[in-house]
N, C-alpha and C positions, 0 to 999 in steps of 0.2 A: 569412557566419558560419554560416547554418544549412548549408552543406554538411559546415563543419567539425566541428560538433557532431555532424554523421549519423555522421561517419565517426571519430569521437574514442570513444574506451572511456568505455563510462559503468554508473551504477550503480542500480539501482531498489530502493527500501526501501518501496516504500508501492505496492501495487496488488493488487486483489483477482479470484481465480481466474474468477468468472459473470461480476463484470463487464466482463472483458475479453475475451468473446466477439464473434467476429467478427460483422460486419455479414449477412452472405451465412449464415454457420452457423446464426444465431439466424433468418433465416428460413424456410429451410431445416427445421430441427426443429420451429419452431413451429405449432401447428394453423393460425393468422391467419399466412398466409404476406406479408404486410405489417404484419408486429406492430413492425417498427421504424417505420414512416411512424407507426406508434398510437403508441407511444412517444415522437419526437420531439412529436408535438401537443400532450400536453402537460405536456411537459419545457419548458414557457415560462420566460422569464425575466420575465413579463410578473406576476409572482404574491408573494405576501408570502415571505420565508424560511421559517417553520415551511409551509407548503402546497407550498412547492419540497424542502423537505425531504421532505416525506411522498411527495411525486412521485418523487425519484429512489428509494427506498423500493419506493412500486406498482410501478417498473419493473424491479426485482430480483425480486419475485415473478412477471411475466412471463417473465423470461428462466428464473430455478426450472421455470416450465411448460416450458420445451424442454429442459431440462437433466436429464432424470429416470431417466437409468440409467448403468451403471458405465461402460458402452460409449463412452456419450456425454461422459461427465466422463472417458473418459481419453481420447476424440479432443480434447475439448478444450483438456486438459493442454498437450498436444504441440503445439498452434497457438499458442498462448501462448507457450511456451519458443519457436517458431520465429520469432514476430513479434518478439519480444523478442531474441530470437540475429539476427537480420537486421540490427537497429540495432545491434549493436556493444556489444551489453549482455555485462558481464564479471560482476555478480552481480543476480540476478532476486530478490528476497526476495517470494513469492506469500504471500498470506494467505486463508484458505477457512473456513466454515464449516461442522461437522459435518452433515453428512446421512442419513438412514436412507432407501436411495431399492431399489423392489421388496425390503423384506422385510430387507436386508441392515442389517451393524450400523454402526457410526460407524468403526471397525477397520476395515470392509470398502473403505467408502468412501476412507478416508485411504490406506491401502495401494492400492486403483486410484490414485488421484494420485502414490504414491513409484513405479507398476510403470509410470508414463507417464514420471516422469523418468530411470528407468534406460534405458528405449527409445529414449527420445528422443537420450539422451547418447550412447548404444554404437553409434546408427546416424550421430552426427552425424560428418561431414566437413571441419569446419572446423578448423584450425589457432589459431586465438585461443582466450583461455583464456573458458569461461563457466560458472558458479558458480549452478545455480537452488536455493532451499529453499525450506522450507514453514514459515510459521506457521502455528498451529493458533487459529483464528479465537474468542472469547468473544461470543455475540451479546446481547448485552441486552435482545432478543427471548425468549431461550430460556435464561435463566440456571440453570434448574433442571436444564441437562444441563454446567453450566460446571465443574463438580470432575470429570467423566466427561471429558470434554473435556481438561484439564488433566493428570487421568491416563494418559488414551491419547496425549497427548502428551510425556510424560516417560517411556514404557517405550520408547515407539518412539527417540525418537532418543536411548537407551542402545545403539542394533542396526542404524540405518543413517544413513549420512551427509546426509541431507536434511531431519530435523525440527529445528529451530533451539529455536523457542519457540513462546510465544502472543502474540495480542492480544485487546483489547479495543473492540470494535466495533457495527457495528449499529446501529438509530434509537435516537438521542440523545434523544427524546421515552417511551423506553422504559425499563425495568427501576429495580426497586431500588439504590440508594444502597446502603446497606448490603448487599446480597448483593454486589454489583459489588468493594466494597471489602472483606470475605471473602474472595472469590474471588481476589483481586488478595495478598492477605496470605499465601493459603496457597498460589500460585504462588511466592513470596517465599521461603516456609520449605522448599522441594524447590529452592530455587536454579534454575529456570527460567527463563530470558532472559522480561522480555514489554517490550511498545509497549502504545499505548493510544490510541484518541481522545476527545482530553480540546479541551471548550469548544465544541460544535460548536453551542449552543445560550445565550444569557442565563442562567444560575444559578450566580452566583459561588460560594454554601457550593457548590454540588458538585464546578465548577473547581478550588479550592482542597481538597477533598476526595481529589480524583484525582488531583491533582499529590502530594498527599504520598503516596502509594502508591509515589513514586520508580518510575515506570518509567524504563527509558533511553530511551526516546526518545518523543515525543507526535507524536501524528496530528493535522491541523489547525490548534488553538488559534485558533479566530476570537473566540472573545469571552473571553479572558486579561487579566486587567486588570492593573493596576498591582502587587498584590499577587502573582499570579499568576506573572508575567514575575520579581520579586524569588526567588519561590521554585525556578524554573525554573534562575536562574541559580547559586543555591543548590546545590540537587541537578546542575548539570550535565547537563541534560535537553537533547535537540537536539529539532531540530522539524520535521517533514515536509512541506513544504508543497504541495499541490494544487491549484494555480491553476485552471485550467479545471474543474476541481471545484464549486469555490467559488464560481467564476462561474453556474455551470449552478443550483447550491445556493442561488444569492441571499445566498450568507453575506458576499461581498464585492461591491461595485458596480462596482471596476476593479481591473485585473489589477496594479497597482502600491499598492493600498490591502492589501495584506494585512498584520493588524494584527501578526504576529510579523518578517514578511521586513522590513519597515518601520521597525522600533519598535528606535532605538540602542541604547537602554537591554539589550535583549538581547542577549546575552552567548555564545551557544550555536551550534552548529553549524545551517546548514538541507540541505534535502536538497529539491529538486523532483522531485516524482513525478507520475503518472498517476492514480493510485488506481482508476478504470475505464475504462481508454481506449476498450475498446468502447463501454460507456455514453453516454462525453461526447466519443466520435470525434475521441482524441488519441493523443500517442506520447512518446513519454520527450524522442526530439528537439525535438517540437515544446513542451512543458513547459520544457525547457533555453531554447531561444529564444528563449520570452513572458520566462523570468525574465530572462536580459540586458538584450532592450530595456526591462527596466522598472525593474530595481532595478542593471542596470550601463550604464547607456545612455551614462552620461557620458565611460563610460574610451574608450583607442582600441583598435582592434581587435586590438592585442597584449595590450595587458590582459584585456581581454576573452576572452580565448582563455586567460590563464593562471586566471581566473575558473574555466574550464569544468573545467580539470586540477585545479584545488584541491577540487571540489566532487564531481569522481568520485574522489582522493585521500580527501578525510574522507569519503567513502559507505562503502569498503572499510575505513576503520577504526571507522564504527560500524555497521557491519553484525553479524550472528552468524555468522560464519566464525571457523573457528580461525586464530590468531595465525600459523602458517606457510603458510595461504591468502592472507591478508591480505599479508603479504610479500614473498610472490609477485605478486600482484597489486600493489603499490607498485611495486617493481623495473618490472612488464611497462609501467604508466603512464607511469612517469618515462623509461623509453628512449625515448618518442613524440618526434618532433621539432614545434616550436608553429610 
């Protein structure tokens, strides 16, 4: 099965630009040429959630220290589209957070990441079709640059085919409520696609907060309660889920306990991603395969396999691609033989 999925067209909606630096890159750049051995020690799973949480956190701002000029964030771009184009990935949807890195502006930054994916595309050689974009990341860290952020993302993708929308991101232990849901309102009123991760943390008013924001799609939802999941199913909201994530995160204990892939009562589309595969030393494939044997282990191996077709099907129709992408990409699916 897991060869099948290697070699089956699939779709990523949830994975973020740093953390999916490679292993070898990230030591490589970094001053602590073993900052991944420092990394993994203590990225325990041995630790309560909010301390795991704040862990994979430190280790973003590690990798920030290698990651610090345009040079370097557009070799990086290009490993990413390539590790990602190797699997058999047909739409890449990255999400990145604004940077101001040697002097340059958030503009500068964004545009190195759009002039890494023109390169990358014009020199690629492959024949399959593959679809990368950019979200423009809201950190909750840094909310006081999120209408700037918002802005530079709605003039950009009025002028080239790569900026989709925003999200909403960053430690769940951070920023305002109400700035967060501002920011999210006046995304709303310029008609800008956004996601969001919503529940990565115990605060139902805020769950319930961010779910009425209607994004199309949520990130996570580990602690969505009862009320939460009703209104999800309401608005038609899908959900992203991050198994190896959440594992690394402490937000779930086993890979078949995730409280939305789990929970009948939900109604809505799931999508398995990555969300850092460098970070948590995974891959779209291996995400696809943990979800089978956990939440389709029962079907046989034909089911199973139309499981995988159905689920890179509904990725290309809730992705941000325009509607004659998406079409294309349905047709290129459906000719595969199972």
């Amino acid at each position: 099965m897991k060869e099948f999925i290697k070699s089956f067209p699939k779709v990523e909606l949830h994975t973020h630009l740093n953390g999916c630096i490679r292993e070898e890159t990230l030591n490589k750049w970094h001053k602590n040429k073993e900052v991944t051995k420092y990394i993994d020690s203590f990225m325990s799973p041995e630790t309560n959630s909010k301390e795991a949480m704040e862990n994979c956190f430190k280790s973003f701002d590690l990798i920030y220290e290698a990651t610090t000029t345009l040079e370097r964030i557009k070799q990086l771009t290009k490993e990413v589209l390539e590790d990602y184009d190797n699997e058999n990935c047909i739409i890449l949807e990255i999400r990145t957070s604004p940077r101001k890195l040697e002097g340059h502006s958030i503009l500068d930054y964004y545009n190195s990441v759009i002039e890494s994916f023109k390169e990358y595309l014009s020199s690629r050689n492959k024949k399959t079709p593959f679809y990368p974009y950019l979200l423009f990341s809201i950190n909750r860290s840094k909310l006081e640059i999120g209408k700037e952020t918002i802005d530079v993302a709605n003039e950009l993708r009025k002028n080239n085919n790569f900026v989709k929308g925003i999200e909403l991101s960053g430690n769940p232990y951070r920023g305002d409520i109400n700035k967060i849901i501002e920011l999210m309102n006046y995304a709303k009123s310029i008609n800008i696609p956004f996601t969001m991760h919503i529940a990565e943390k115990i605060d139902d008013d805020e769950m319930i907060k961010l779910i009425e924001c209607k994004p199309l799609r949520m990130g996570h939802g580990i602690y969505v309660n009862e009320k939460g999941v009703e209104l999800m199913n309401k608005y038609n909201i899908d959900c992203e889920i991050c198994l190896t994530s959440n594992i690394v995160s402490r937000s779930i204990d086993k890979c078949d306990n995730h409280p939305i892939a789990s929970n009948k009562k939900y109604k809505g589309k799931l999508f398995f991603c990555c969300d850092d595969k460098g970070l948590f030393r995974t891959c779209l494939t291996n995400e696809l395969f943990i979800a089978i044997n956990n939440y389709y282990k029962d079907l046989d191996e034909s089911k199973q396999k139309n499981i995988i077709k159905k689920l890179c099907l509904d990725g290309i129709n809730a992705s941000f691609l325009e509607d004659n992408i998406k079409k294309e990409l349905i047709e290129y699916v459906e000719s595969y033989k199972l």
